[in-house]
C-alpha positions in Angstrom: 0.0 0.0 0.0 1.2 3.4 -1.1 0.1 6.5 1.0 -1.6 9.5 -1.4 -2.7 13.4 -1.1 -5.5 14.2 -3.5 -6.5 17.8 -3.9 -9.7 18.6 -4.9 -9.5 21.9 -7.0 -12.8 24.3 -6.0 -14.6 22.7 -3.6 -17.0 24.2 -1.0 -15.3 27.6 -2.2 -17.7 30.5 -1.9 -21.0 28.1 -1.7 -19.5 25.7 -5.2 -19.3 22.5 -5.7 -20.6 21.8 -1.9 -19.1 18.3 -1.0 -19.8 16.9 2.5 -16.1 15.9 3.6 -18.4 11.9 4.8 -19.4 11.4 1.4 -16.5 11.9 0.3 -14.7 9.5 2.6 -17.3 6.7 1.3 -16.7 7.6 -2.2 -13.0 7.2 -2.2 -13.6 3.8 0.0 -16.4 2.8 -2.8 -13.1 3.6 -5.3 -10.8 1.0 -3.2 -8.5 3.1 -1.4 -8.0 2.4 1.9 -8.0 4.6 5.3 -9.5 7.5 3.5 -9.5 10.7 5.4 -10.2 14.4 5.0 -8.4 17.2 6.3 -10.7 20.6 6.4 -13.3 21.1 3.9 -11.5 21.8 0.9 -11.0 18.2 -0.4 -7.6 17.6 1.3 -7.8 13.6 1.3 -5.1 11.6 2.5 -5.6 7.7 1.8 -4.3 4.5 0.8 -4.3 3.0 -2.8 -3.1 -0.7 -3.6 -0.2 -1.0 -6.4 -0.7 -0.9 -9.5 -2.1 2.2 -10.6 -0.7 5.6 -11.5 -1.2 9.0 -9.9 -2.6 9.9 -12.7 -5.3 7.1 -12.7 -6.1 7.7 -10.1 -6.6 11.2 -10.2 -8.9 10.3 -13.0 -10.9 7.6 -11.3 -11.7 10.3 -8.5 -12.4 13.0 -11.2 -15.2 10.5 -12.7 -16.7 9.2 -9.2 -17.3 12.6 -8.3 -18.9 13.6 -11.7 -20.7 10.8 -11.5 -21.6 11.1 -8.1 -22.5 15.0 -7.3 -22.5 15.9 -11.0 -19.3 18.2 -10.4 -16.6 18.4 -13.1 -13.6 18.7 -10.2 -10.0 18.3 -10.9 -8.1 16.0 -8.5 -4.2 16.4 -7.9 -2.7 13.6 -6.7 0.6 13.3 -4.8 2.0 10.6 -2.8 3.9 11.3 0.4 7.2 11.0 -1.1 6.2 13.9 -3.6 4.7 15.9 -1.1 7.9 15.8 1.1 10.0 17.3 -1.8 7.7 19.8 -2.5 8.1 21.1 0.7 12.1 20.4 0.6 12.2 22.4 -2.2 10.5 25.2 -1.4 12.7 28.1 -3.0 10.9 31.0 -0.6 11.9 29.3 2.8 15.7 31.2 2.9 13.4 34.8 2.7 14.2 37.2 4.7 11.6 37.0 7.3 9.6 34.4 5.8 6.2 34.2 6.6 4.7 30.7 6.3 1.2 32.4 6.5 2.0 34.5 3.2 3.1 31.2 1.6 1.3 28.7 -1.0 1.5 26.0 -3.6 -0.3 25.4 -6.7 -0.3 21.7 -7.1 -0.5 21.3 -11.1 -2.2 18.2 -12.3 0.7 17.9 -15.3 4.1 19.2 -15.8 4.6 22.4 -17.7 6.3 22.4 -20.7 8.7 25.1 -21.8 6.0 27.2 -23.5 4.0 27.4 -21.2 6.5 28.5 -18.7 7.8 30.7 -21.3 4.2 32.4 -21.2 4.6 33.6 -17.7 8.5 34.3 -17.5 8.7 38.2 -17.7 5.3 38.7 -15.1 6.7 40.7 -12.6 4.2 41.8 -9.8 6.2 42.9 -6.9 6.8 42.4 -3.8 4.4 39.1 -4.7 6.8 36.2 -6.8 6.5 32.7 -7.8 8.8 29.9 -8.9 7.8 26.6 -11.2 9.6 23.9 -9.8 8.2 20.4 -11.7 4.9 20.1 -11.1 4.5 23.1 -8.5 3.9 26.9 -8.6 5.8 28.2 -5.4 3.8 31.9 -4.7 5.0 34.2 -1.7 2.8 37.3 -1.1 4.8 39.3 1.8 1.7 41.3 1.6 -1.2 38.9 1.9 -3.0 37.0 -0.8 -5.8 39.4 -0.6 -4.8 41.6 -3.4 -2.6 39.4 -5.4 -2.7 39.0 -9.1 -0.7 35.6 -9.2 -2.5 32.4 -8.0 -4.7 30.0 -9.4 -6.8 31.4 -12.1 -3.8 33.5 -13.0 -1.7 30.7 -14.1 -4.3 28.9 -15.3 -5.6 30.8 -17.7 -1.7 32.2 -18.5 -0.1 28.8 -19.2 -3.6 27.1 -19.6 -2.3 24.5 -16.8 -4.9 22.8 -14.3 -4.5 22.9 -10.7 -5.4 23.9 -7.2 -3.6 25.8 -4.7 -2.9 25.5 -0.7 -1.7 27.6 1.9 1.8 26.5 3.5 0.1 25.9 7.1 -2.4 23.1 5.1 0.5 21.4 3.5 2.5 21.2 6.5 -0.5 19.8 8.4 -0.9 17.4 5.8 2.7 15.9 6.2 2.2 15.9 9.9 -0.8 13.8 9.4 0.9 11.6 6.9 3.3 10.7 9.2 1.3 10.1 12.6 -1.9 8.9 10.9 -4.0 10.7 12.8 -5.9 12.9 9.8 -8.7 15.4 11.3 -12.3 14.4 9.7 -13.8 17.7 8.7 -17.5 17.6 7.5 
């Protein structure tokens, strides 16, 4: 068994997509994977999957149970705990002077960029907010707040016509902690 993160792009945002965090749980355990758990209400789920198929089957599997399920066309991004941890490793803003965890966030991208459309966001420039592409990942640091900030999801989505779904630093971390103690915190 191979421990996974899936994140569930846009769901219970602003009154969309409403997912109780319990069905949720029995849809992913109605999918086969094991020891399926939520972390808030934003489609953080940590579970086990049995060997043999690909993060990105699995992200596709999920994508379909929930269409089929609560009629929602919902991106999953899936990571397993190995990826996770190097995402956080790598995380090019943590040497900032003062660093701010809470002005910190990932986008999760469901597929690698290519060169083009990294090439399509190279010159943006909106200081004091920056990013870095690192693989799969959007590294964004807003010393200012994210309230006001021009570079997150839909931005680079729509930019480098990428999918994916962003977290704040504190919910990644949590979700390390929890991969590693196994005690995940069921939010309905």
């Amino acid at each position: 068994m191979q421990t996974l993160v899936s994140f569930l792009r846009g769901v219970n945002m602003a009154g969309h997509n409403k997912i109780k965090m319990t069905d949720l749980i029995v849809l992913f355990k109605k999918l086969g994977f094991k020891d399926a758990e939520t972390y808030i209400q934003s489609g953080n789920v940590i579970f086990s999957k049995p060997v043999g198929l690909t993060t990105k089957e699995i992200a596709s599997k999920i994508e379909g149970a929930i269409n089929r399920k609560f009629g929602y066309s919902i991106a999953a991004i899936v990571r397993t705990e190995k990826e996770l941890r190097k995402a956080v490793a790598v995380n090019p803003f943590l040497s900032e002077k003062d660093f701010d965890p809470a002005k910190m966030a990932v986008l999760f991208l469901a597929e690698e960029p290519s060169s083009d459309q990294i090439a399509r966001v190279a010159k943006v420039d909106y200081p004091p907010d920056k990013f870095r592409i690192s693989g799969s990942e959007i590294y964004i640091y807003c010393p200012n707040g994210f309230g006001k900030t021009k570079i997150y999801t839909g931005f680079f989505e729509n930019k480098m016509k990428v999918v994916g779904t962003g977290r704040n630093w504190k919910t990644i971390n949590t979700l390390l902690k929890l991969l590693k103690t196994g005690n995940s915190q069921v939010s309905c």
